[in-house]
PASEBA-1860 file (N, C-alpha, C; in nm, 3 decimals):
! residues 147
1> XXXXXXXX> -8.692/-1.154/1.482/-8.622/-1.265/1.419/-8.512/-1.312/1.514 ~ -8.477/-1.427/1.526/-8.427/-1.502/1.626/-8.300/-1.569/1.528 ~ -8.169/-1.512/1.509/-8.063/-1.601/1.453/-7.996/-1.638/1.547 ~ -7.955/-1.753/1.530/-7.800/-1.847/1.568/-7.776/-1.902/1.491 ~ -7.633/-1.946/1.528/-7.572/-2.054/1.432/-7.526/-2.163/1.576 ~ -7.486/-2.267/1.435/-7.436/-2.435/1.492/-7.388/-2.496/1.420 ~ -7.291/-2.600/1.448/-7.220/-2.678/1.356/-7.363/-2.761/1.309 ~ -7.344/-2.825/1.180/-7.369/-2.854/1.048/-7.410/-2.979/1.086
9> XXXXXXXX> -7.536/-3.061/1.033/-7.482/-3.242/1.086/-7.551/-3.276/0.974 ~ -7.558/-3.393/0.917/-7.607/-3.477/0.809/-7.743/-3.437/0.756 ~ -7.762/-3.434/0.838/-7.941/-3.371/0.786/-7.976/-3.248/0.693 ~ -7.838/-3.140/0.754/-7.831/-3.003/0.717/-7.775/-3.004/0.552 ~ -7.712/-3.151/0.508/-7.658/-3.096/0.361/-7.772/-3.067/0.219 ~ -7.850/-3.149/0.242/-7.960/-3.047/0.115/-7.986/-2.973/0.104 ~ -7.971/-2.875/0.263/-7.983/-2.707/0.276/-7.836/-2.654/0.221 ~ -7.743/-2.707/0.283/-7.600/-2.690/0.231/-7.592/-2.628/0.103
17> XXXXXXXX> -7.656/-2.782/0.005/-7.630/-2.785/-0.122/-7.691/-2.685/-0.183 ~ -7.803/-2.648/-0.151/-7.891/-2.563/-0.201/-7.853/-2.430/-0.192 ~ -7.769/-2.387/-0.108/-7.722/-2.227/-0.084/-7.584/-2.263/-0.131 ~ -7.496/-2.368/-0.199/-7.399/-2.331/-0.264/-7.464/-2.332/-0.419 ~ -7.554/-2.428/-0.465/-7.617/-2.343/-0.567/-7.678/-2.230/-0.623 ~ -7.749/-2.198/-0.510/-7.744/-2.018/-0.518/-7.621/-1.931/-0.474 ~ -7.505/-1.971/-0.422/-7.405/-1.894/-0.462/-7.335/-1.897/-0.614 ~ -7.340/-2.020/-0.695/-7.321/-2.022/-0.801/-7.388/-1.947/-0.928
25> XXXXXXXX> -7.562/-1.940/-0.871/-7.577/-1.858/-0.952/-7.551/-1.705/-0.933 ~ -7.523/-1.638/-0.813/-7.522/-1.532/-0.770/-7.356/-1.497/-0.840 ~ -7.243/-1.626/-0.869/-7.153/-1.562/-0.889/-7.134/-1.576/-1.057 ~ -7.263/-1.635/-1.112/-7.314/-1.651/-1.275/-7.204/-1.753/-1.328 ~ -7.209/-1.838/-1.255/-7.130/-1.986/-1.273/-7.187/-2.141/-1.202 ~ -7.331/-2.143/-1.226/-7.390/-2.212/-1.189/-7.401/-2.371/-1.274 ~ -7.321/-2.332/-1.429/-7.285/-2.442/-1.479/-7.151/-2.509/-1.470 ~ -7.057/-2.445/-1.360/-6.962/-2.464/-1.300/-6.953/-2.558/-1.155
33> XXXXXXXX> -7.035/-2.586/-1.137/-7.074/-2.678/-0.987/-7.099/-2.841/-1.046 ~ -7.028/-2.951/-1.046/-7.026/-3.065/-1.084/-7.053/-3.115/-0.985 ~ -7.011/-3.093/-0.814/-7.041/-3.159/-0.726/-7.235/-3.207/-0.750 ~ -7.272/-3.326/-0.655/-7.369/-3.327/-0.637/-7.409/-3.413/-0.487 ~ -7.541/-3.431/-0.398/-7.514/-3.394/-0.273/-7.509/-3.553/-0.214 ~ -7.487/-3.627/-0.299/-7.468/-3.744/-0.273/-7.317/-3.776/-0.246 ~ -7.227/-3.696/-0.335/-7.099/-3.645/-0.286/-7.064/-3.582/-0.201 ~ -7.166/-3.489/-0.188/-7.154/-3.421/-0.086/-7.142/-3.468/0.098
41> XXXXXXXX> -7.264/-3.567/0.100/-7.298/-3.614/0.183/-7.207/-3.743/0.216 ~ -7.133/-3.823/0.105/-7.013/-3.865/0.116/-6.902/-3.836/0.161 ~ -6.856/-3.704/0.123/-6.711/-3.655/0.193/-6.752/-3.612/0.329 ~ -6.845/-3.559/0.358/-6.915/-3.509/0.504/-6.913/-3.609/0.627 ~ -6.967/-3.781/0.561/-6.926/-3.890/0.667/-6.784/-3.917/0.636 ~ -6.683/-3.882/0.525/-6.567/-3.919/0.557/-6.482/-3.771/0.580 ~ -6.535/-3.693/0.648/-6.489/-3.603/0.738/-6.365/-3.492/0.656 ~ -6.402/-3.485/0.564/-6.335/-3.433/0.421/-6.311/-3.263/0.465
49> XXXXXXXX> -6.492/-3.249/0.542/-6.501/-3.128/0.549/-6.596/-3.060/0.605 ~ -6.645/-2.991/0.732/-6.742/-2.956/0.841/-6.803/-2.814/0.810 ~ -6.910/-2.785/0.848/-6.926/-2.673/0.811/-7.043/-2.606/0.969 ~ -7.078/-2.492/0.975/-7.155/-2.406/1.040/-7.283/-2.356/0.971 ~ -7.379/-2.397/1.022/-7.543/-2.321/1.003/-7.550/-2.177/1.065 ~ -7.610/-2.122/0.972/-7.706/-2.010/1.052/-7.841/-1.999/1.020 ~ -7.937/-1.979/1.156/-8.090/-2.029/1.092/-8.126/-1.866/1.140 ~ -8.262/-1.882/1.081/-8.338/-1.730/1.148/-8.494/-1.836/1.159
57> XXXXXXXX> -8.466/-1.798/1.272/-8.672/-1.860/1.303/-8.644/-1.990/1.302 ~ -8.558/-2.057/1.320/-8.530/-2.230/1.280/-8.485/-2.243/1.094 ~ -8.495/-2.158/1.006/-8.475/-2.201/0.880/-8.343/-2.173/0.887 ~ -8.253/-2.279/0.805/-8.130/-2.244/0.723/-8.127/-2.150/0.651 ~ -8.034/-2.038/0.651/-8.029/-1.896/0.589/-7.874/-1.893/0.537 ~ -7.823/-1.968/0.601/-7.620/-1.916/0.598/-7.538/-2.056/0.610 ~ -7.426/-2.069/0.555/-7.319/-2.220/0.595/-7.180/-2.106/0.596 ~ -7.093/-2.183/0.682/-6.968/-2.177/0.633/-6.916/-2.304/0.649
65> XXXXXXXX> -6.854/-2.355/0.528/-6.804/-2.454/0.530/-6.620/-2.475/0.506 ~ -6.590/-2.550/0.620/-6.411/-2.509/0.627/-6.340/-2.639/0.604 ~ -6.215/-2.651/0.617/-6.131/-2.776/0.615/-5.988/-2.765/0.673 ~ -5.918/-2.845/0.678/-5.786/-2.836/0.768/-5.687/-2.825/0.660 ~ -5.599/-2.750/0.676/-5.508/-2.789/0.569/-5.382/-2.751/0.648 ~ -5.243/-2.782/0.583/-5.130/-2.778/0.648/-5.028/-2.693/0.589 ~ -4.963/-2.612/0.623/-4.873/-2.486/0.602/-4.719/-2.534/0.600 ~ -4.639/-2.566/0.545/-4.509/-2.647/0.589/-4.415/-2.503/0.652
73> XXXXXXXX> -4.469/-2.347/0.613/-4.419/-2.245/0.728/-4.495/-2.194/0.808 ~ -4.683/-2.202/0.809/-4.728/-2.222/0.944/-4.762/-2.290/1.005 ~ -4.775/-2.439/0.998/-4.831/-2.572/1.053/-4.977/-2.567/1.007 ~ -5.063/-2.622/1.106/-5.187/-2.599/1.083/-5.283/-2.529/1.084 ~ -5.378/-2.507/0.922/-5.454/-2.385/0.932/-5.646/-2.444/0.902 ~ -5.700/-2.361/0.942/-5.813/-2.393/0.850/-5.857/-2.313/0.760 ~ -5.863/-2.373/0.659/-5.899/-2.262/0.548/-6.079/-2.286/0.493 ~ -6.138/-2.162/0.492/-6.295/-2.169/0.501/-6.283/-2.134/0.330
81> XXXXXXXX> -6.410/-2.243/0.292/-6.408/-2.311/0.151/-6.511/-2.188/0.075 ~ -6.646/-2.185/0.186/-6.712/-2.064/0.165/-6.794/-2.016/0.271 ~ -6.843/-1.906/0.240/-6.963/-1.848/0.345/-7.068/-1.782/0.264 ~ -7.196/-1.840/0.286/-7.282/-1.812/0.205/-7.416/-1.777/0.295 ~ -7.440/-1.694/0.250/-7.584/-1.640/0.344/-7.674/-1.590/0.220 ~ -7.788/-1.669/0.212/-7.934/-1.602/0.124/-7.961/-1.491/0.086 ~ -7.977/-1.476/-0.030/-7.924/-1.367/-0.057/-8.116/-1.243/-0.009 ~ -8.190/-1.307/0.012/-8.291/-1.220/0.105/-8.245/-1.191/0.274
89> XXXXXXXX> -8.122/-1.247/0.299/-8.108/-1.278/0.467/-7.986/-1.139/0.459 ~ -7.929/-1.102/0.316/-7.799/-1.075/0.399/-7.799/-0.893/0.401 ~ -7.750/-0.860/0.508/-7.725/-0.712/0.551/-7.776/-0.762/0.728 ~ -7.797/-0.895/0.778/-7.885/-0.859/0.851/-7.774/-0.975/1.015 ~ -7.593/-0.949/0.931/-7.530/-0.943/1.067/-7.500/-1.129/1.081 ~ -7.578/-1.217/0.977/-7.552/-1.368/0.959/-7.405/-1.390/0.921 ~ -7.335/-1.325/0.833/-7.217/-1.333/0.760/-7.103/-1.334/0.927 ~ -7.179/-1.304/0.940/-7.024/-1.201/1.082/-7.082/-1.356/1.209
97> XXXXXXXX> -7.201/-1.358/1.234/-7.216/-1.510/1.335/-7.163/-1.603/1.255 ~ -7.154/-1.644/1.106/-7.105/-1.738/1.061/-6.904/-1.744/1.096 ~ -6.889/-1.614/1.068/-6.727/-1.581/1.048/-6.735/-1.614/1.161 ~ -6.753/-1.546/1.284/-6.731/-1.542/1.384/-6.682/-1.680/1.447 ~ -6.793/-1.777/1.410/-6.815/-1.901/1.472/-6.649/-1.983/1.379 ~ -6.663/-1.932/1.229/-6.558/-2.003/1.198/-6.395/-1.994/1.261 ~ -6.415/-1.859/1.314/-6.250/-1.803/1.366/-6.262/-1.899/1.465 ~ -6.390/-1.907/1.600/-6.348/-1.984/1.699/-6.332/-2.095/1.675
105> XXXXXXXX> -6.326/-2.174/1.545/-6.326/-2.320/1.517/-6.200/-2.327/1.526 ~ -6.105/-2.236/1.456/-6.000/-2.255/1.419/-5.932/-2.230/1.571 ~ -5.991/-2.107/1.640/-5.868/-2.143/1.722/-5.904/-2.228/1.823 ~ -5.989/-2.316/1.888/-6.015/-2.431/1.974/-5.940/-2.525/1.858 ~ -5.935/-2.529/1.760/-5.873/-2.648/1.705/-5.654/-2.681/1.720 ~ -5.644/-2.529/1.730/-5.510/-2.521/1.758/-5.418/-2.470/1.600 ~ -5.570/-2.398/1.551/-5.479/-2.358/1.392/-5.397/-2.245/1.457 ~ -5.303/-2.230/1.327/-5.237/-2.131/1.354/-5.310/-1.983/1.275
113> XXXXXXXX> -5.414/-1.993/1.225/-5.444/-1.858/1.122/-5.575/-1.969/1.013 ~ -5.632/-1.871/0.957/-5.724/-1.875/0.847/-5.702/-1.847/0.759 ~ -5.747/-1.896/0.641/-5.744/-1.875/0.505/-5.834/-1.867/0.413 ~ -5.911/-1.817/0.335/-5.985/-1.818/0.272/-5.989/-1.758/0.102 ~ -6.055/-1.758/0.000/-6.044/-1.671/-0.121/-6.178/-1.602/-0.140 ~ -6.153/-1.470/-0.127/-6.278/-1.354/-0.176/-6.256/-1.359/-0.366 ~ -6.357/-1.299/-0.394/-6.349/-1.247/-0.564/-6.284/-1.146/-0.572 ~ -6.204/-1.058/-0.667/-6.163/-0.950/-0.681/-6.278/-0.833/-0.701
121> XXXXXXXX> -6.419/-0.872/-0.739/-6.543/-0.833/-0.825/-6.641/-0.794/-0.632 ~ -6.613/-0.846/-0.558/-6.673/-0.861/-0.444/-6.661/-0.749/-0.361 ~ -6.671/-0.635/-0.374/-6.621/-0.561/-0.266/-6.683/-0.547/-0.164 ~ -6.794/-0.558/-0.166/-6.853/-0.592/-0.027/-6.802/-0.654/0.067 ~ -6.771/-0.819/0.027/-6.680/-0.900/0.106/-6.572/-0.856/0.129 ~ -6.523/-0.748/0.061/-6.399/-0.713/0.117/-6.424/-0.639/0.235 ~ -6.468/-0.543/0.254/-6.517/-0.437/0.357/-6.546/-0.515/0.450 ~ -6.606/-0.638/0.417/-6.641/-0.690/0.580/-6.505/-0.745/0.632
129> XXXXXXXX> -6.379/-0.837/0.512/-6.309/-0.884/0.589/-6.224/-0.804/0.629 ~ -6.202/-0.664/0.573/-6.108/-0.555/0.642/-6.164/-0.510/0.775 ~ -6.266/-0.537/0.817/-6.278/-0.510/0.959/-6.205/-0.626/1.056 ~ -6.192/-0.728/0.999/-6.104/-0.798/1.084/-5.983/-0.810/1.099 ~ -5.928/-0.696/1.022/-5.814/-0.669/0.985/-5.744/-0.747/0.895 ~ -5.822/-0.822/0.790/-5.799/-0.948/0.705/-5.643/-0.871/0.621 ~ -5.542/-0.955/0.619/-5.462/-0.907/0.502/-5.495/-1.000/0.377 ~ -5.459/-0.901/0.260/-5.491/-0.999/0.106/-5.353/-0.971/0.034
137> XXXXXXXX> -5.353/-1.123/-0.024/-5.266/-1.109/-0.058/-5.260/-1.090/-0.247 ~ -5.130/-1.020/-0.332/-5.135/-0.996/-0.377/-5.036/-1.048/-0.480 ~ -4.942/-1.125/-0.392/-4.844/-1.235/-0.509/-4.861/-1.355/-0.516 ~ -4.996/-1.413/-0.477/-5.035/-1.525/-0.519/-5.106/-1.577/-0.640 ~ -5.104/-1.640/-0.721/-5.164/-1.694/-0.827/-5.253/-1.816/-0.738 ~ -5.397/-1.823/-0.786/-5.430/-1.950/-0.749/-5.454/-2.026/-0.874 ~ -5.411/-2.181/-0.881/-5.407/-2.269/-0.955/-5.498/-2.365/-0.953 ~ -5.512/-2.455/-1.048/-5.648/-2.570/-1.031/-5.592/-2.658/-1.161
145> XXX> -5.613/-2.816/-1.102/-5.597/-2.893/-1.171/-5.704/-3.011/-1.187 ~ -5.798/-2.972/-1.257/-5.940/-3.041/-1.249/-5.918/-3.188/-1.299 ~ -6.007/-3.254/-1.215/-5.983/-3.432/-1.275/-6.158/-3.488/-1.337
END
């Protein structure tokens, strides 16, 4: 089996869409996803938000999809929205070319650091991001104000 990854281009969002719907159902909130890929494919030409492929054999297997956001005490960061790899693909080292590729985004871009949100329920994901020496934090509340 032959993986790489590559940044993401227009063509790639029905695959996109399709592995954040199977992350939805994988996280049993699949009636929780309102986006749809016509939106999708909207914010994507207005540059909202970029993401990374990983294929095996040429198929889409993995995305990470990130965005820029701004720190008013670290300047600029990118914070990765998700990383999703098939759930037949994963043990098999995609998760880590996806991460991987996302850290170097950030730092050719001139972020200062990454950000991201794991589940508390996830420990898997945790184990992988403690190898990168990920710190988590523990006095944050995250908030949402749905429109």
């Amino acid at each position: 089996m032959t993986l790489t990854t590559r940044p993401g281009t227009p063509e790639d969002t029905p695959a996109l869409f399709e592995l954040v719907k199977e992350l939805a159902i994988y996280e049993k909130a699949l009636d929780q996803v309102t986006n749809t890929l016509d939106r999708l494919n909207r914010d994507y030409e207005e540059k909202l938000f970029d993401f990374f492929v990983a294929e095996a054999d040429g198929k889409i297997v993995g995305i990470s999809l990130y965005y820029f956001r701004y720190s008013t005490w670290k300047g600029k960061r990118l914070y990765m929205e998700d990383i999703i790899v098939t759930e037949s693909m994963r043990g098999n080292g995609i998760g880590k070319l996806l991460f991987d590729a996302t850290v170097q985004a950030a730092r050719d871009t001139g972020c200062t650091g990454m950000m991201w949100q794991v589940l508390d329920w996830n420990t898997s994901a945790h184990g992988f991001y403690r190898k990168y020496g990920t710190r988590f934090d523990d006095e944050w509340i995250n908030c949402h104000l749905d429109f």
